[in-house]
C-alpha positions in Angstrom: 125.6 99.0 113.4 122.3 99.5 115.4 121.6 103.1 116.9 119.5 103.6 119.9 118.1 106.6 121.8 118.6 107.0 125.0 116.0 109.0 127.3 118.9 110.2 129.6 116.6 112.4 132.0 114.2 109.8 132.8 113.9 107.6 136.0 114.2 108.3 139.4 118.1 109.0 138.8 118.7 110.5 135.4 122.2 110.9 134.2 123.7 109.0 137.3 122.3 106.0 136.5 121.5 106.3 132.7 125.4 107.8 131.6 127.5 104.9 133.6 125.0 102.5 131.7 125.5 103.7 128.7 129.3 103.7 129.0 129.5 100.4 129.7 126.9 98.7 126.8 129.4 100.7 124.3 131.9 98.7 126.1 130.4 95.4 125.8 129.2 95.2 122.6 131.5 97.1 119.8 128.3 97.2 117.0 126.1 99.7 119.0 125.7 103.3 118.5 123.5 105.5 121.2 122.5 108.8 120.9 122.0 110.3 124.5 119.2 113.0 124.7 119.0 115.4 127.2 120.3 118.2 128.4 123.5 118.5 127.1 125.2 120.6 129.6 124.6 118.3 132.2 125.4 115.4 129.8 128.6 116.8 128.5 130.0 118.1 132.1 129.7 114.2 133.5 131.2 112.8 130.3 134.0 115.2 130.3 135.6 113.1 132.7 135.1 109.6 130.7 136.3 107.9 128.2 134.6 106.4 125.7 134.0 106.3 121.6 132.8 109.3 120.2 132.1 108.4 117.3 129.7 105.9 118.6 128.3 108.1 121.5 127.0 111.5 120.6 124.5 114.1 122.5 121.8 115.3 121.5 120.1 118.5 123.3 116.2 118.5 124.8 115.5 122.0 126.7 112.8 119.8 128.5 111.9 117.0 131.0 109.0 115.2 131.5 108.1 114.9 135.5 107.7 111.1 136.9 104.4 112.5 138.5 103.2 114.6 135.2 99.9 114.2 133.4 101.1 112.4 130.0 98.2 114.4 128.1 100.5 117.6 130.0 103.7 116.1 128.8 102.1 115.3 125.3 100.5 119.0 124.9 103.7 121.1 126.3 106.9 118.9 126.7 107.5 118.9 122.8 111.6 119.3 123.2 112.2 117.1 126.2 114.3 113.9 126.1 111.5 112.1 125.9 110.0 112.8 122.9 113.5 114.0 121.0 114.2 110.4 121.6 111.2 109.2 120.2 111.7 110.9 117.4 114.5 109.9 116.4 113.0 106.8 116.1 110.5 108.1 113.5 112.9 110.1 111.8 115.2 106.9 111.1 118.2 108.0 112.9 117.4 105.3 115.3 116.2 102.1 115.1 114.8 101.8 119.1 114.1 103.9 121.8 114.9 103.3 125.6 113.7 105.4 128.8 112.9 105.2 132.3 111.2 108.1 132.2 106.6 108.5 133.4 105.2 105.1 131.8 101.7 107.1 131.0 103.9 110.3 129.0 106.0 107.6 127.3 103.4 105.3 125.7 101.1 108.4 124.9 104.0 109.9 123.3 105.3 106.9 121.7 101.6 106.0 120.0 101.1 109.9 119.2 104.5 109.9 117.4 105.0 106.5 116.0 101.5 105.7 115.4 99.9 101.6 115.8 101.1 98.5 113.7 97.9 97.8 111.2 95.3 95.5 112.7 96.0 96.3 116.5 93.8 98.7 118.6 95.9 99.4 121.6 99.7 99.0 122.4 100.9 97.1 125.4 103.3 96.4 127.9 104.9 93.1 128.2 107.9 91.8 129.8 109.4 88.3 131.1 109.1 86.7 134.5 111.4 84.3 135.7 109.8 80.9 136.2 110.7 77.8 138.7 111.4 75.4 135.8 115.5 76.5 134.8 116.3 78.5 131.9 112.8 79.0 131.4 110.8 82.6 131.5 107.7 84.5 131.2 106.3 86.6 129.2 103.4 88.5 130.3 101.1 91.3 129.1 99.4 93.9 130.0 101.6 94.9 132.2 99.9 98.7 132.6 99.6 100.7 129.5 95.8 100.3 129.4 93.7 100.3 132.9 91.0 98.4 131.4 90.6 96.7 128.0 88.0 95.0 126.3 87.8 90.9 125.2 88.9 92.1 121.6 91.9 94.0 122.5 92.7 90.8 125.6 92.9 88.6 122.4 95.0 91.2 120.3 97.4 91.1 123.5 97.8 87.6 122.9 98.6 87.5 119.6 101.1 89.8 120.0 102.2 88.3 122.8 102.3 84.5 121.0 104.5 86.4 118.0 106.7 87.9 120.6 107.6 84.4 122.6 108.0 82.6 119.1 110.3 85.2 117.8 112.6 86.4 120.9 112.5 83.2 122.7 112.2 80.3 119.6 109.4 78.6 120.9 107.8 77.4 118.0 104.2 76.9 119.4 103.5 79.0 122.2 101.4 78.3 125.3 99.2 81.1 125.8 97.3 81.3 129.3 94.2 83.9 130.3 94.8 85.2 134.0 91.6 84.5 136.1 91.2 83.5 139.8 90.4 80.3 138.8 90.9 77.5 136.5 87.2 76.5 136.2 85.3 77.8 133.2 82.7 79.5 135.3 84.9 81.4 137.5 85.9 85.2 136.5 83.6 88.0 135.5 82.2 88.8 131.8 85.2 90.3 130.2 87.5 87.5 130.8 84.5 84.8 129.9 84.1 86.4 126.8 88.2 87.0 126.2 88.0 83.3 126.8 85.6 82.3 124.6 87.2 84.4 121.7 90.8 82.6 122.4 89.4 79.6 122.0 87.8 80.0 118.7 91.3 81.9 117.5 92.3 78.4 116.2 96.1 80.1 115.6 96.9 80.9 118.8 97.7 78.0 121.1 94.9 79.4 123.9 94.9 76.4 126.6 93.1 78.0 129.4 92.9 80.0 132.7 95.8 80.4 135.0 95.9 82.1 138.2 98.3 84.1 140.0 100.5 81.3 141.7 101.4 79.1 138.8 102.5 82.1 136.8 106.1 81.3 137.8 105.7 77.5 137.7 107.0 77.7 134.0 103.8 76.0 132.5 103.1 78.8 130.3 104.8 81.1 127.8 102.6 84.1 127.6 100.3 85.2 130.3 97.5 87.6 129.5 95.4 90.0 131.2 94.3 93.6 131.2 96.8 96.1 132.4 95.3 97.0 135.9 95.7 93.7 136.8 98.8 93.1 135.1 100.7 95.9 136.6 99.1 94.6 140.2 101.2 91.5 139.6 104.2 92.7 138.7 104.4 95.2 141.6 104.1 92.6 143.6 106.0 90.2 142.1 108.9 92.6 142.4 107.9 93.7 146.1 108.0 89.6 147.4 111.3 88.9 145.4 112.6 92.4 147.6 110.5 90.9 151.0 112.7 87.6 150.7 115.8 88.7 149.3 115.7 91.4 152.8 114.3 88.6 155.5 117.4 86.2 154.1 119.4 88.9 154.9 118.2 89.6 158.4 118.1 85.6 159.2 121.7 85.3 158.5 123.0 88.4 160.3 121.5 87.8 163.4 124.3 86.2 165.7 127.8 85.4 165.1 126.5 81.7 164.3 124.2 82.6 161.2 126.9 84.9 160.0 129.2 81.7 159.4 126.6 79.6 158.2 126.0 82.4 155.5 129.7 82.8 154.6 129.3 78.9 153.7 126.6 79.2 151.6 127.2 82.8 149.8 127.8 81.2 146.3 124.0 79.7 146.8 122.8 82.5 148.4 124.1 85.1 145.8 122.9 82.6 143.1 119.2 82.4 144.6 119.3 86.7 145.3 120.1 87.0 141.4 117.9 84.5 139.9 114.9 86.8 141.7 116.5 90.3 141.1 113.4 92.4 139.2 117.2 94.3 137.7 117.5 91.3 135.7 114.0 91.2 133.8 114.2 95.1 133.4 113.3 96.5 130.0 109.5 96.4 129.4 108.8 96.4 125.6 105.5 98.4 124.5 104.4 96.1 122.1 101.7 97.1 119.4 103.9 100.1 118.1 105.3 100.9 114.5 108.8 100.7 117.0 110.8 99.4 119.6 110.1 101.6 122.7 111.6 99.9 125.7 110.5 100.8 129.2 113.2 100.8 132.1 111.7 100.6 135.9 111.9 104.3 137.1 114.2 103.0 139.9 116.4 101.3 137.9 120.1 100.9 139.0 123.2 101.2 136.5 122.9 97.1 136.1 119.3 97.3 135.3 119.1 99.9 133.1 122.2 98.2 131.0 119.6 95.3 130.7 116.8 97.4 129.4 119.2 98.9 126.9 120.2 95.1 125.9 116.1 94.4 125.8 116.1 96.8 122.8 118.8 95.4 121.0 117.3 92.3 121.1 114.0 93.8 119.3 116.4 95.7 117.0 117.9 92.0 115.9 114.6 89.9 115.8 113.1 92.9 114.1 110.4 92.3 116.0 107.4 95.6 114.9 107.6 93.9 111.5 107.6 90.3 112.4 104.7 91.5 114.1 103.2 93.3 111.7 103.4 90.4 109.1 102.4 87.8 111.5 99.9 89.8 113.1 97.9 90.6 109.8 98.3 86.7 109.3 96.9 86.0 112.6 94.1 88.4 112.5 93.0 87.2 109.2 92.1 83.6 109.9 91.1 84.5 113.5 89.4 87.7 114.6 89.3 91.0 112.5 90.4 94.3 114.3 87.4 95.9 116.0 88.0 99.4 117.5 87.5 100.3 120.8 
């Protein structure tokens, strides 16, 4: 049976969002165990009222929370009981096997690399998570997506080998395409870092490096795993996430005009709902940081019940695939025959 914490504080919402959630994964999947950490007054008065296994649901009590606006050297130094970092450890203490908040993404990853420590051979953890593509069935995955404001060409390639081990494992591709984000496809184009992040990916004869993409083909579906450094990465997710929101709203607005547009939406609301959920940023919730002796999985702060059920299911899938040592084996493989570790 896998067992997973769950940072119920976290997020934007907390228990209203992270307790119906959690209700219905137990639910869905019979095999899962979660241990909900928080405080358990709150937690105990909302699930007085609900039914559900307890034998496969218990509480565990944190006397602290960690703010969404809070320093995460703060949180690290003083927040030692919240729901946070219980969570985390029980993680390292083996009474879990993954970890799953939506809590402040800085607290969380300095927490989670404080108490968990690095997989050997990687400098830096990362952030990486799918994007949904134009080409069907097909996602993805990119990285950094912000746990590191600027990295150098060393740690880029690191991210890619993660990244590479992470596509071949979760999503069986056997050779993965890996791309270097740029704002242009030409070899000259981009400053020093990514020249020299290039140059290194193309000596890393393991890692199937084909080049420079730029930031409107990363949904065409060309490549597996996009890389970049998280500044830049988390710039394109926001805004990934803000122009699926900007269409989903001006559809909206278009069909609700007159009593005309009204019927030609009721005609084509199967279509319509399809499109809107094939977009949703809820769907591709559940950011893994990646580089960790753990799964840590990172729900959006302003994630609804749906897309927090998602992030919970993101970890269960690193729980199966055993992905930290698949990583750590492959990694050390990697590494060996292309670039040793070089600190930072």
């Amino acid at each position: 049976m896998t067992t997973i914490a769950i940072d119920a504080m976290g997020g934007d919402h907390g228990p209203l969002v992270t307790i119906p959630a959690v209700l219905e994964v137990l639910v869905r999947y019979p095999d899962l165990r979660l241990i909900l950490v928080g405080d358990a007054v709150v937690l105990e008065k909302t699930l007085q009222s609900c039914t559900y296994d307890t034998s496969r649901l218990t509480v565990l009590h944190a006397s602290q929370q960690v703010g969404m606006d809070e320093l995460p050297s703060q949180a690290l130094r003083t927040k030692k009981d919240s729901s946070m970092r219980v969570a985390i450890n029980q993680l390292k203490e083996g009474k879990a096997q993954a970890c799953v908040s939506a809590g402040n993404t800085g607290a969380l990853m300095a927490t989670a690399r404080f108490v968990l420590k690095m997989l050997p051979g990687i400098d830096r953890p990362a952030i990486i998570s799918t994007f949904p593509t134009m080409t069907p069935n097909k996602n993805v995955r990119m990285l950094d997506l912000g746990a590191n404001v600027d990295s150098n060409a060393e740690t880029l390639v690191q991210f890619a080998i993660m990244g590479s081990v992470l596509a071949s494992a979760v999503d069986n591709i056997a050779n993965p395409k890996v791309y270097l984000l740029n704002i242009g496809e030409e070899e000259i184009k981009g400053n020093e870092q990514v020249k020299k992040t290039a140059q290194l990916l193309t000596e890393a004869k393991s890692i199937n490096y084909v080049g420079y993409i730029e930031g409107d083909a990363i949904h065409t579906g060309e490549a597996d795993v996009v890389v970049c450094d998280g500044f830049v990465g988390n710039v394109a997710l926001k805004t990934t996430e803000g122009v699926a929101q900007f269409i989903a709203r001006l559809m909206k607005e278009a069909f609700m005009r007159n009593l005309y547009t009204k019927f030609i939406g009721l005609l084509v609301k199967p279509v319509l709902k399809s499109f809107i959920k094939r977009i949703d940023p809820g769907r591709y919730n559940g950011a893994t940081f990646i580089g960790l002796n753990g799964t840590v999985i990172k729900s959006h702060g302003g994630a609804n019940t749906q897309a927090f059920v998602r992030a919970i299911e993101e970890a269960m899938i690193g729980v199966k695939e055993n992905i930290p040592e698949r990583i750590r084996y492959e990694v050390g493989q990697l590494l060996k025959s292309s670039l040793p570790s070089q600190g930072t």
